[in-house]
ZAZA-923340 format. One record per residue (C-alpha): residue number from 1; residue in three letters; chain; z, y, x. Coordinates in pm, whole numbers. Each point is the difference from the previous one (the first is absolute). Example, Ala and Ser with C-alpha at 12.3 -4.5 7.8 and 13.67 -1.06 7.14 Angstrom:
BEGIN
resi: 1	resn: ala	chain: A	up: 780	north: -450	east: 1230
resi: 2	resn: ser	chain: A	up: -66	north: 344	east: 137
END
This chain:
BEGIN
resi: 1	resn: unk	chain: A	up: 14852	north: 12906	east: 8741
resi: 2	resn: unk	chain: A	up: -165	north: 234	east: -254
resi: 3	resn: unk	chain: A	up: 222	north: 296	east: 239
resi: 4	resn: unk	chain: A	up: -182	north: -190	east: 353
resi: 5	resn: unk	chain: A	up: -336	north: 71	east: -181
resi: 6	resn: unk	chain: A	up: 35	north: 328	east: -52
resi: 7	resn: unk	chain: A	up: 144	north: 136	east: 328
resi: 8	resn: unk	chain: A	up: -312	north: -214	east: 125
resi: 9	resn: unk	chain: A	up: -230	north: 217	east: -233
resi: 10	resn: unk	chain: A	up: 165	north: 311	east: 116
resi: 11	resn: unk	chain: A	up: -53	north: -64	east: 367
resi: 12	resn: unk	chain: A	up: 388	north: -19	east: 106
resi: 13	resn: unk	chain: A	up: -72	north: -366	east: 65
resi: 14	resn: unk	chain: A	up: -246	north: -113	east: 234
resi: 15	resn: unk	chain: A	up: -107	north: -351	east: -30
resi: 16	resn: unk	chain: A	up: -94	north: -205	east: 296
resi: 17	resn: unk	chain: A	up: -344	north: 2	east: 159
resi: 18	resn: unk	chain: A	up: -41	north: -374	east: -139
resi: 19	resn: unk	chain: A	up: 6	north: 109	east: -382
resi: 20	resn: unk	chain: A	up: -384	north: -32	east: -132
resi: 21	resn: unk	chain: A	up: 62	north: 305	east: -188
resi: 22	resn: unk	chain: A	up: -6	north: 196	east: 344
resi: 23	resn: unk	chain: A	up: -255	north: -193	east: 182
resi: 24	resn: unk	chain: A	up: -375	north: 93	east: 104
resi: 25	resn: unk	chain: A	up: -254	north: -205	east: 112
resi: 26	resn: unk	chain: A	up: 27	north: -64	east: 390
resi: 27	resn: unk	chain: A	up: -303	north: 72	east: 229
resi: 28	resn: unk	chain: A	up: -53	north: -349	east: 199
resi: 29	resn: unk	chain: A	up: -340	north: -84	east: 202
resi: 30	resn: unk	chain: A	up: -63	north: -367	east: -95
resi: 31	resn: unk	chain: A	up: -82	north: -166	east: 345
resi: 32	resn: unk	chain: A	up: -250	north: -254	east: 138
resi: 33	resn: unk	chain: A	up: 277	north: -284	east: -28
resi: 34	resn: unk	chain: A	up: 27	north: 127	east: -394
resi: 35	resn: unk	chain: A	up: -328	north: -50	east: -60
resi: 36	resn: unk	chain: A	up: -35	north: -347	east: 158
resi: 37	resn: unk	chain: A	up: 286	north: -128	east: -191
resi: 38	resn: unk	chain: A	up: -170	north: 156	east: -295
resi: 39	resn: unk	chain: A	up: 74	north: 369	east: -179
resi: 40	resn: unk	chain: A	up: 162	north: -219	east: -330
resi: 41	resn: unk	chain: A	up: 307	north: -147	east: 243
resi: 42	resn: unk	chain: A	up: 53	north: 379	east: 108
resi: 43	resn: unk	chain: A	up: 303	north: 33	east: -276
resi: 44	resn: unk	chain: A	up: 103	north: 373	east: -31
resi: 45	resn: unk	chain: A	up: 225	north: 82	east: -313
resi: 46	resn: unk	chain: A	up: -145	north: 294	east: -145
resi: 47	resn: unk	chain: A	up: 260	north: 255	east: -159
resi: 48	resn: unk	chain: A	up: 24	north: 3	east: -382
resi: 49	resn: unk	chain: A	up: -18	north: 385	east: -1
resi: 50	resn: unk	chain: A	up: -368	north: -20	east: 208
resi: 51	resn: unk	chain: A	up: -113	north: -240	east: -266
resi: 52	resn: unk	chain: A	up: -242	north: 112	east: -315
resi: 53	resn: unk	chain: A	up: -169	north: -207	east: -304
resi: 54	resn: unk	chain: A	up: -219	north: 101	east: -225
resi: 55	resn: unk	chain: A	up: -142	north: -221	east: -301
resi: 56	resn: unk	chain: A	up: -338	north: -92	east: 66
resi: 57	resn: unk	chain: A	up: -253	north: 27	east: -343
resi: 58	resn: unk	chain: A	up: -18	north: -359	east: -96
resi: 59	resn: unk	chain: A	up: 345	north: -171	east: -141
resi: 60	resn: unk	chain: A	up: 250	north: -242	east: 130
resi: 61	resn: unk	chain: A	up: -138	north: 16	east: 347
resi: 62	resn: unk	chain: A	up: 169	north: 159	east: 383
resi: 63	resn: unk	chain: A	up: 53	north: 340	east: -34
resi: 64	resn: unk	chain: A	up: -180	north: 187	east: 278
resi: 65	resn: unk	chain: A	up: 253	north: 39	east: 269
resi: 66	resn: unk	chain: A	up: 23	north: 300	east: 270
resi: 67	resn: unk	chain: A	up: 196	north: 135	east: 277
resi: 68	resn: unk	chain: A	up: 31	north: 348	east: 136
resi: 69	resn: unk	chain: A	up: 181	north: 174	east: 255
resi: 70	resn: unk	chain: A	up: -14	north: 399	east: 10
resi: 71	resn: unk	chain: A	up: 116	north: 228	east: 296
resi: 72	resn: unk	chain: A	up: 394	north: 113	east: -5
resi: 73	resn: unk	chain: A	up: 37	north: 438	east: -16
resi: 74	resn: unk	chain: A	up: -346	north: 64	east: -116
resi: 75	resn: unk	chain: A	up: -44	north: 187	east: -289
resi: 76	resn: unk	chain: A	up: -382	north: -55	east: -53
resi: 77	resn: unk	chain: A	up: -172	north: -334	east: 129
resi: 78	resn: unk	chain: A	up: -335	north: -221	east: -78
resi: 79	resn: unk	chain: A	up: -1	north: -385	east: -25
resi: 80	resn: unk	chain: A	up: -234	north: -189	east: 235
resi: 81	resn: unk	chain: A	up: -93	north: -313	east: -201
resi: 82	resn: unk	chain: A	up: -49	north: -262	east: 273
resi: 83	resn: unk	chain: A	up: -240	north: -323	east: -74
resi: 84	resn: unk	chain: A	up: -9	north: -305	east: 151
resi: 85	resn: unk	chain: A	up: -213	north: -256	east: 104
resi: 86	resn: unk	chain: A	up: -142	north: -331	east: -150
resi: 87	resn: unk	chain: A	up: 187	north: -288	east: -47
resi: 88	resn: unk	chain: A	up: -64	north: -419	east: -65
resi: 89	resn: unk	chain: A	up: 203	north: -187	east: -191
resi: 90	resn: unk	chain: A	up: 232	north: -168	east: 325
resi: 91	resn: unk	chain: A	up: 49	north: 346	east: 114
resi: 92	resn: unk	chain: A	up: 174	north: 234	east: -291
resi: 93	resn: unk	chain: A	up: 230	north: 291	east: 103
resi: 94	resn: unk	chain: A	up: 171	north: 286	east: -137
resi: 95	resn: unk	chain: A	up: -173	north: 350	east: 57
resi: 96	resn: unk	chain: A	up: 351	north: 85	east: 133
resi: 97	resn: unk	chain: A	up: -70	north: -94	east: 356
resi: 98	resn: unk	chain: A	up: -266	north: 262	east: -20
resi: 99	resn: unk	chain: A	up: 181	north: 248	east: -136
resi: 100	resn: unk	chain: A	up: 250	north: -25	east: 236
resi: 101	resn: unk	chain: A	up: -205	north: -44	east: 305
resi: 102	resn: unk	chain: A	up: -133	north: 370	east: -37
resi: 103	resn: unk	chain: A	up: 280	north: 136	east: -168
resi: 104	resn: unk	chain: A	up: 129	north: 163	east: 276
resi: 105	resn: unk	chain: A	up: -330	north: 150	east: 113
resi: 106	resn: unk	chain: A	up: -43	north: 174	east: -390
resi: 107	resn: unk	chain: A	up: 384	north: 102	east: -20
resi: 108	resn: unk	chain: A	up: -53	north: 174	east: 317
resi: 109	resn: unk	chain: A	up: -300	north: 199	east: -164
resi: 110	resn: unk	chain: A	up: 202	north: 106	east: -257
resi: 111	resn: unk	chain: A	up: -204	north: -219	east: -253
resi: 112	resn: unk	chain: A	up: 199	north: -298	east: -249
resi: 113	resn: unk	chain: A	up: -140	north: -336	east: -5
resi: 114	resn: unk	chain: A	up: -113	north: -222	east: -320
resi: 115	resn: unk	chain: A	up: -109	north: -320	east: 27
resi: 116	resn: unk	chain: A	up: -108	north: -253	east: -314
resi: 117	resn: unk	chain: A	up: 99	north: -364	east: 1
resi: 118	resn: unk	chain: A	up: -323	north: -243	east: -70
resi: 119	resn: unk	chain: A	up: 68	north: -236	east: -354
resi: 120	resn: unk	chain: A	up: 182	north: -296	east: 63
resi: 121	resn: unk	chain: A	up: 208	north: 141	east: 284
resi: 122	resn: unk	chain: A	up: 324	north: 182	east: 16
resi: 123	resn: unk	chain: A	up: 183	north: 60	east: 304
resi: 124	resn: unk	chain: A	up: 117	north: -353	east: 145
resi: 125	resn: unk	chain: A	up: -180	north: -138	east: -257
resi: 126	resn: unk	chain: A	up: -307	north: -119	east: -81
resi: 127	resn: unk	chain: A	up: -169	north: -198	east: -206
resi: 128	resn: unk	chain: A	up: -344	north: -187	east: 137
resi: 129	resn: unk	chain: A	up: -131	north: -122	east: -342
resi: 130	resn: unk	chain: A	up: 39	north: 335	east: -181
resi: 131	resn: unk	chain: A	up: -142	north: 214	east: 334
resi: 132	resn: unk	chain: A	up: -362	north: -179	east: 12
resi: 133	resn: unk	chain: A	up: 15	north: -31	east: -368
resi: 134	resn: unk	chain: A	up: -44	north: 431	east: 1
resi: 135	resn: unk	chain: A	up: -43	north: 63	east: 378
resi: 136	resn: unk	chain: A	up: -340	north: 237	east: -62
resi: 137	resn: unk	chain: A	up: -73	north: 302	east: 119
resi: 138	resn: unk	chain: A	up: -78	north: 139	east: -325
resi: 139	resn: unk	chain: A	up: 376	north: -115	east: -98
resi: 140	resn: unk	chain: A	up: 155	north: 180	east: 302
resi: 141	resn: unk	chain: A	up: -186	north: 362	east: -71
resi: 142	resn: unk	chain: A	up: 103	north: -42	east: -366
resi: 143	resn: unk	chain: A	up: 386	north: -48	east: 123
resi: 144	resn: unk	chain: A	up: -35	north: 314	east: 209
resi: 145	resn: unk	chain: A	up: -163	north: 216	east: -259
resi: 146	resn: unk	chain: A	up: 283	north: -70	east: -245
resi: 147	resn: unk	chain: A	up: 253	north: 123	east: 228
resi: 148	resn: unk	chain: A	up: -161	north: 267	east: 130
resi: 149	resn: unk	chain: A	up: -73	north: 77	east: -335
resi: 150	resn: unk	chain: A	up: 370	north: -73	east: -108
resi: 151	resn: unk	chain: A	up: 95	north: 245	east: 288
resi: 152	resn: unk	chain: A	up: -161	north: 284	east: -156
resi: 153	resn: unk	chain: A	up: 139	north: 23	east: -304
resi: 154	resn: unk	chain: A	up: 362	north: -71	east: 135
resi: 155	resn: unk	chain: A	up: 31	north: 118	east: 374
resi: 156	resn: unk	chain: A	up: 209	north: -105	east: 254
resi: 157	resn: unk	chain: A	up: 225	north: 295	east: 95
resi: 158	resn: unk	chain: A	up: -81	north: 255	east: 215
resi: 159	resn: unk	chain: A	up: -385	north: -167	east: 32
resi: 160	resn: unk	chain: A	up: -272	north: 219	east: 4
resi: 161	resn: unk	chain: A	up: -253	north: -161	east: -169
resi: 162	resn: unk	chain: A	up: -229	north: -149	east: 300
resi: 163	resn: unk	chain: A	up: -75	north: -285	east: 164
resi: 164	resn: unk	chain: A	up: -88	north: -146	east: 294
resi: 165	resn: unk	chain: A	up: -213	north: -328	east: -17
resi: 166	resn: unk	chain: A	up: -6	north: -243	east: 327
resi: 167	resn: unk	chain: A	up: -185	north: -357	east: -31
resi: 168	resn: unk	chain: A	up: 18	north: -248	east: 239
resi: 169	resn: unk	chain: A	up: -299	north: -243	east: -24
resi: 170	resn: unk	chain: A	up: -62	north: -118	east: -397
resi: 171	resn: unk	chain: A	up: 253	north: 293	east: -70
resi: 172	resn: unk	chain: A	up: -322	north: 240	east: 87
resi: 173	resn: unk	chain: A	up: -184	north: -60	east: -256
resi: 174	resn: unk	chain: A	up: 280	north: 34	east: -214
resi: 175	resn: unk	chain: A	up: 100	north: 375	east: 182
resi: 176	resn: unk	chain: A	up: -349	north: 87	east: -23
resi: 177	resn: unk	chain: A	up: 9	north: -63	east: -349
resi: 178	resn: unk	chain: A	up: 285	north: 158	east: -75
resi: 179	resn: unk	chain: A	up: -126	north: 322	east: 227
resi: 180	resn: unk	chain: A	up: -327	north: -6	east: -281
resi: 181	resn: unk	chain: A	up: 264	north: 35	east: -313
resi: 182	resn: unk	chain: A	up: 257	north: 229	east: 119
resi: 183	resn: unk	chain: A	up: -199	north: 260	east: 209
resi: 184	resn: unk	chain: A	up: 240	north: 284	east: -177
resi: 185	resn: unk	chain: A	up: 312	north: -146	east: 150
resi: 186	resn: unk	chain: A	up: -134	north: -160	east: 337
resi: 187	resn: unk	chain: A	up: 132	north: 158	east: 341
resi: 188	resn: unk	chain: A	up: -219	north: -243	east: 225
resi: 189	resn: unk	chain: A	up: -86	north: -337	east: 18
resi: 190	resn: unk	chain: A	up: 38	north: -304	east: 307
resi: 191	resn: unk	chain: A	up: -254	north: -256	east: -70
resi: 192	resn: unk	chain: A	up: 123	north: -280	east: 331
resi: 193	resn: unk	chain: A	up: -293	north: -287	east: 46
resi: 194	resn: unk	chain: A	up: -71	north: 44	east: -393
resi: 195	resn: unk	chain: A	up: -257	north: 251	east: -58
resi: 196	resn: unk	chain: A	up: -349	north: -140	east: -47
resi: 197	resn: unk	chain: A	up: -325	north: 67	east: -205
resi: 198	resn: unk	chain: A	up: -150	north: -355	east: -15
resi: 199	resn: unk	chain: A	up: 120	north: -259	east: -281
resi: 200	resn: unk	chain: A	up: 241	north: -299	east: 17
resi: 201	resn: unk	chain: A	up: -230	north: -264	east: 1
resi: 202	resn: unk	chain: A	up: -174	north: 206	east: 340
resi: 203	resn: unk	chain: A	up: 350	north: 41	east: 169
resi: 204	resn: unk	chain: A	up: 79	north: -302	east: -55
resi: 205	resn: unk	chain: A	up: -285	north: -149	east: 106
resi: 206	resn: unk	chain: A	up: 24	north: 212	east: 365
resi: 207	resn: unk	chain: A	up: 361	north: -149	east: 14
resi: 208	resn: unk	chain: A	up: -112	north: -294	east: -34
resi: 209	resn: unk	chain: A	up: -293	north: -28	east: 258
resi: 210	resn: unk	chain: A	up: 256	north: 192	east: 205
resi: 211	resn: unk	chain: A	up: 238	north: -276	east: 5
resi: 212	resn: unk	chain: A	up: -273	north: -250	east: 24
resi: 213	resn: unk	chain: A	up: -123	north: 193	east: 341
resi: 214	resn: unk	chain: A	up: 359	north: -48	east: 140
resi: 215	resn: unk	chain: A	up: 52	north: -363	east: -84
resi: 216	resn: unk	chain: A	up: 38	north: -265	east: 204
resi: 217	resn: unk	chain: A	up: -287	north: -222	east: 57
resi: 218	resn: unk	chain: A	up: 121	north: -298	east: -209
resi: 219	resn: unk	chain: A	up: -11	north: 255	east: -320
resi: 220	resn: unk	chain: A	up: -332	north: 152	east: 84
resi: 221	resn: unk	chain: A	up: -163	north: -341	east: -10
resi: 222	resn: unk	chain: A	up: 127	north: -73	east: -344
resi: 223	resn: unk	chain: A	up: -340	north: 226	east: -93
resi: 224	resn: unk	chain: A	up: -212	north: -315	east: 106
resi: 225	resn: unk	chain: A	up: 249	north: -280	east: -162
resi: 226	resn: unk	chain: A	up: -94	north: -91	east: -377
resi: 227	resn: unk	chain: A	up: 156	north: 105	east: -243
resi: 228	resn: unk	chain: A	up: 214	north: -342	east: -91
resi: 229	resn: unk	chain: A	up: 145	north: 32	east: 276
resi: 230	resn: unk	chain: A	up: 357	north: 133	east: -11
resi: 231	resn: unk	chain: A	up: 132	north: 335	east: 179
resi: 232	resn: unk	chain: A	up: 306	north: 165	east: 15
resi: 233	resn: unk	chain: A	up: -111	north: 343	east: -145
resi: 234	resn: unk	chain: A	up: -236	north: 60	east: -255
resi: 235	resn: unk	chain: A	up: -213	north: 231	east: 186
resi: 236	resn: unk	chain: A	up: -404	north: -28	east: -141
resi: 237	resn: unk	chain: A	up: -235	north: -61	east: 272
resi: 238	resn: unk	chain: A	up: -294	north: 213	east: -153
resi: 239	resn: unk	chain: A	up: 5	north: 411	east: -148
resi: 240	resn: unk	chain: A	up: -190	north: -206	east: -295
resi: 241	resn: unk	chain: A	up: 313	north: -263	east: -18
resi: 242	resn: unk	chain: A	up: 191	north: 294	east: -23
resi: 243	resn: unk	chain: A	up: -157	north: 210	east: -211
resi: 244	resn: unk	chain: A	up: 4	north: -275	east: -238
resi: 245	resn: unk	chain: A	up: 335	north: -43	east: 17
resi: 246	resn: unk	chain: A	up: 88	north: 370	east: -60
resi: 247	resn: unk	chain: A	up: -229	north: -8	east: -323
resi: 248	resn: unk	chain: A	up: 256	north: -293	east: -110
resi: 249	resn: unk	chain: A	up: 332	north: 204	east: 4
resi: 250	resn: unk	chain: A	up: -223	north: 250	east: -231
resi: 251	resn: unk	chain: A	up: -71	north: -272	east: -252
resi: 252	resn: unk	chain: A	up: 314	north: -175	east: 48
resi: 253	resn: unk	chain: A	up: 274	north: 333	east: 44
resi: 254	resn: unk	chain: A	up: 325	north: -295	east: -13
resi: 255	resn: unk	chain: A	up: 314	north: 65	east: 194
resi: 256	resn: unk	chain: A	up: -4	north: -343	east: 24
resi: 257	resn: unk	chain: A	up: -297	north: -39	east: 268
resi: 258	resn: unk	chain: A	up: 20	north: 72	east: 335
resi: 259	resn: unk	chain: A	up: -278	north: 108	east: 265
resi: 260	resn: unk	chain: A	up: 110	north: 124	east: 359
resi: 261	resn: unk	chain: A	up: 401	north: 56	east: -118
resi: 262	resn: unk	chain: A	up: -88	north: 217	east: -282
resi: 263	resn: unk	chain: A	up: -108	north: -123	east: -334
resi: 264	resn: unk	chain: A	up: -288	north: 5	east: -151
resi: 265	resn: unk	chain: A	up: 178	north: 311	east: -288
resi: 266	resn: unk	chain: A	up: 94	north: 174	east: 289
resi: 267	resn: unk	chain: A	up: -379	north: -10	east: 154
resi: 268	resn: unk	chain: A	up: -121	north: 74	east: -331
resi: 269	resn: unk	chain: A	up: 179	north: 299	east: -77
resi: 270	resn: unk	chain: A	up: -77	north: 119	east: 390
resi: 271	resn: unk	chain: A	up: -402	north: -35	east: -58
resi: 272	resn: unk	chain: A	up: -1	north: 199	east: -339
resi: 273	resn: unk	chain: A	up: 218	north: 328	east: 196
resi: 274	resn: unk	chain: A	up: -188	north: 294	east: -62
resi: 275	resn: unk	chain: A	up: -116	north: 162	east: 314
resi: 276	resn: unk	chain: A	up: 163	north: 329	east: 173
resi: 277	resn: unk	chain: A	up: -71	north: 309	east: -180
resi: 278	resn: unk	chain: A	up: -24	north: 215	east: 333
resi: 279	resn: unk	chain: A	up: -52	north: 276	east: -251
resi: 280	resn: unk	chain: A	up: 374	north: 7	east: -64
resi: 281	resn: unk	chain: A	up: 134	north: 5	east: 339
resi: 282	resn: unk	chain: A	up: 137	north: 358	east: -9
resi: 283	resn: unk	chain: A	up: 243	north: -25	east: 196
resi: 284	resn: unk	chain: A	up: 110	north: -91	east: 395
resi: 285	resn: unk	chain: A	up: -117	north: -341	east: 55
resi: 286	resn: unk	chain: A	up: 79	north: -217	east: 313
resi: 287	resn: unk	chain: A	up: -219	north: -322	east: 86
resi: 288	resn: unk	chain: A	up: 118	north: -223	east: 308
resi: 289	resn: unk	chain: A	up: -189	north: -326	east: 93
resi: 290	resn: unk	chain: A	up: -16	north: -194	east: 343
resi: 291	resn: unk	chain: A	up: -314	north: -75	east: 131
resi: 292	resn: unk	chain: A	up: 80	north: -345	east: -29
resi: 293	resn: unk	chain: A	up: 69	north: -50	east: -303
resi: 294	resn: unk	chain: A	up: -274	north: -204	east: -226
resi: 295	resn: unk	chain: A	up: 18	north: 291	east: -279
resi: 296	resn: unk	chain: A	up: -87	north: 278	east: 226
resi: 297	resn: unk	chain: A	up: -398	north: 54	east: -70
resi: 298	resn: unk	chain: A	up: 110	north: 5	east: -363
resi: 299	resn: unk	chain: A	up: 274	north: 295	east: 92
resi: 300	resn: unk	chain: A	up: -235	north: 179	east: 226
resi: 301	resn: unk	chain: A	up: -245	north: 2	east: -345
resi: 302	resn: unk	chain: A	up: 331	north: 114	east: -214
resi: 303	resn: unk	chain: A	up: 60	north: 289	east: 257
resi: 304	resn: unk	chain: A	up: -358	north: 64	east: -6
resi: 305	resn: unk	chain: A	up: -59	north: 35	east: -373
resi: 306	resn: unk	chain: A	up: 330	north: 185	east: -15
resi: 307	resn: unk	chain: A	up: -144	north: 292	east: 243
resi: 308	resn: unk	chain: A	up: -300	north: 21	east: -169
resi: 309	resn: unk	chain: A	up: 180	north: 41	east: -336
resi: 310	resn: unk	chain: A	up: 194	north: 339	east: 147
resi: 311	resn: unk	chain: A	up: 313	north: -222	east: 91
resi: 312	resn: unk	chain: A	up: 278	north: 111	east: 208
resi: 313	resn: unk	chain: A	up: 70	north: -316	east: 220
resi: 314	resn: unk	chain: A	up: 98	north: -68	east: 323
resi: 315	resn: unk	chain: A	up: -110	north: -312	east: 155
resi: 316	resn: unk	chain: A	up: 190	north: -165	east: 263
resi: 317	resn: unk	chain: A	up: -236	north: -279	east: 148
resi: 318	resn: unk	chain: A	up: 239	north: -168	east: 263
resi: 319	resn: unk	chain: A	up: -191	north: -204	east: 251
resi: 320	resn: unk	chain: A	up: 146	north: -330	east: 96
resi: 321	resn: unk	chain: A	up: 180	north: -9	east: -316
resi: 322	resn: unk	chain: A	up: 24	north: -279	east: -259
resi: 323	resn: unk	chain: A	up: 90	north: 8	east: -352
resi: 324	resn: unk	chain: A	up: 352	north: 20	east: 72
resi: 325	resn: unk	chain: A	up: 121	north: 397	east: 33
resi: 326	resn: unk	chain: A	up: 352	north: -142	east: 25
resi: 327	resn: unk	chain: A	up: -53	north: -124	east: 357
resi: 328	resn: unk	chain: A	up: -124	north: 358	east: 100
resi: 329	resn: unk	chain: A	up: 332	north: 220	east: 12
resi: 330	resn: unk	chain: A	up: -220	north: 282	east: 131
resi: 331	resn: unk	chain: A	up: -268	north: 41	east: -241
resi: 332	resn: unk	chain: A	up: 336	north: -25	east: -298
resi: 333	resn: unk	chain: A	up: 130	north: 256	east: 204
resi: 334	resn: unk	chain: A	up: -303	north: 196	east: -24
resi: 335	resn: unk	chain: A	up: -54	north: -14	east: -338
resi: 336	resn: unk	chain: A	up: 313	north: 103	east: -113
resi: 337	resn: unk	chain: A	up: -75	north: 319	east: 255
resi: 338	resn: unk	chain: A	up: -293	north: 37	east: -213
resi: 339	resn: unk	chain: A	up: 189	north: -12	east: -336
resi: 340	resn: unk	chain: A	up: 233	north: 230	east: 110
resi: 341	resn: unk	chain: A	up: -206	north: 284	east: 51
resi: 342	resn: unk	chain: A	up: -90	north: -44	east: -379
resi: 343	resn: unk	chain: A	up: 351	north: 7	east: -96
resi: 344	resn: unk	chain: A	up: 118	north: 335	east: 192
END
């Protein structure tokens, strides 16, 4: 056996394609029938050698876990760090499907992919309790900036030190962010129905009234039903109703509270994000928002503010175009044609 292992080290022994060891992540574009069945049933076995944990800072708790995939005969690469969007607590799924639904599109750049698992899930598996319990946004830029971090002092080989940030939805924030504390090392930035200027509690409150204005009847006329009476979702009739009840998850920061899918630690945390430093925006910045989306007055403001700070950003403002980039092959397309020409 000990012989076996060392021809295998050698390279006069080739094991078979199915060996972990030898493995990279696949590319796969999760499909409309995925995602009605739900992103968590998508099982994909990730290979052991694509796999990376890092201890977090407090004790006894997940480590941080983190895939990446890097380009084959290329001597000199960056990493595009690829964030996803929000989740609720009947709908937790590995960042995997991400990473390999634009792993192709990166590869083919020449660029590597790393992607960072949320606490509470790993792979296959997840774990609801322990996801709300630190699902914040604060939690999930802290993860990234201790890898990134972690990356720095111990590189990847053949990486050249920069990165690519992409955000889809609540991962723009989080790229945006990251784009403010790594301007040294930042290629360019893709901020996907995520970039805005206004506050949660505002954004929220535009989704809200959005989804009220496209309601059916029988939920618009809960606004005129009192308040005993029961309703399927608890969506407040008045900004003041709501207003109050955002000023609750402030007192009250518990995982254990719920308003509108997220709890009321998650809101919390969300209200008290500082806002964007356009200042730091140094370097290639792309903003895309449909102009139906609910958010998009607050992105217009973020592009806005952005220019007037000396910004370099591109805004794609795609007209008959909701939140959902995914459903718009062309303007992905497009993007990556604009990323491109900051890679060459």
């Amino acid at each position: 056996m000990k012989f076996f292992q060392f021809l295998v080290c050698i390279g006069l022994i080739f094991l078979p394609p199915s060996v972990s060891a030898f493995e990279d992540i696949t590319p796969y574009k999760f499909t409309e029938t995925d995602l009605q069945k739900g992103l968590s049933e998508l099982s994909y076995n990730i290979p052991p050698s694509s796999r990376f944990t890092l201890n977090r800072p407090q004790e006894n708790v997940q480590k941080i876990i983190y895939y990446i995939s890097v380009p084959k005969e290329k001597e000199s690469y960056p990493l595009a760090i690829l964030c996803t969007g929000s989740s609720s607590k009947d709908d937790i799924s590995s960042i995997i499907h991400l990473h390999r639904y634009f792993l192709q599109e990166f590869l083919d750049l020449g660029s590597g992919v790393l992607t960072v698992e949320q606490w509470g899930v790993d792979g296959n598996n997840t774990d609801p309790e322990v996801f709300m319990t630190h699902y914040t946004r604060s939690q999930r830029l802290e993860d990234h900036q201790n890898v990134i971090n972690f990356l720095k002092s111990h590189p990847p080989k053949w990486w050249n030190g920069k990165l690519v940030f992409l955000g889809v939805s609540e991962g723009g924030p989080l790229v945006t962010r990251l784009t403010e504390l790594y301007p040294d090392i930042t290629i360019a930035t893709l901020n996907w129905s995520g970039a805005g200027d206004w506050s949660w509690d505002k954004e929220l409150w535009a989704f809200l009234e959005n989804m009220f204005k496209n309601a059916p009847l029988s939920f618009k006329l809960r606004r005129f039903l009192p308040n005993w009476v029961p309703f399927f979702l608890p969506f407040p009739k008045t900004k003041k109703e709501y207003d109050l009840q955002m000023q609750e998850t402030l007192l009250n920061p518990t995982p254990e509270k719920e308003f509108m899918g997220m709890t009321y630690q998650y809101h919390a945390d969300a209200l008290l994000s500082p806002p964007c430093d356009y200042e730091k925006l140094k370097t290639p910045f792309l903003v895309v928002a449909g102009t139906q989306d609910s958010l998009l007055s607050s992105t217009d403001a973020f592009v806005q503010k952005a220019r007037d700070a000396g910004a370099n950003i591109t805004y794609f403002r795609i007209e008959d175009m909701d939140h959902f980039v995914r459903k718009r092959p062309d303007i992905i397309q497009k993007s990556f044609e604009w990323l491109k020409r900051h890679l060459t």
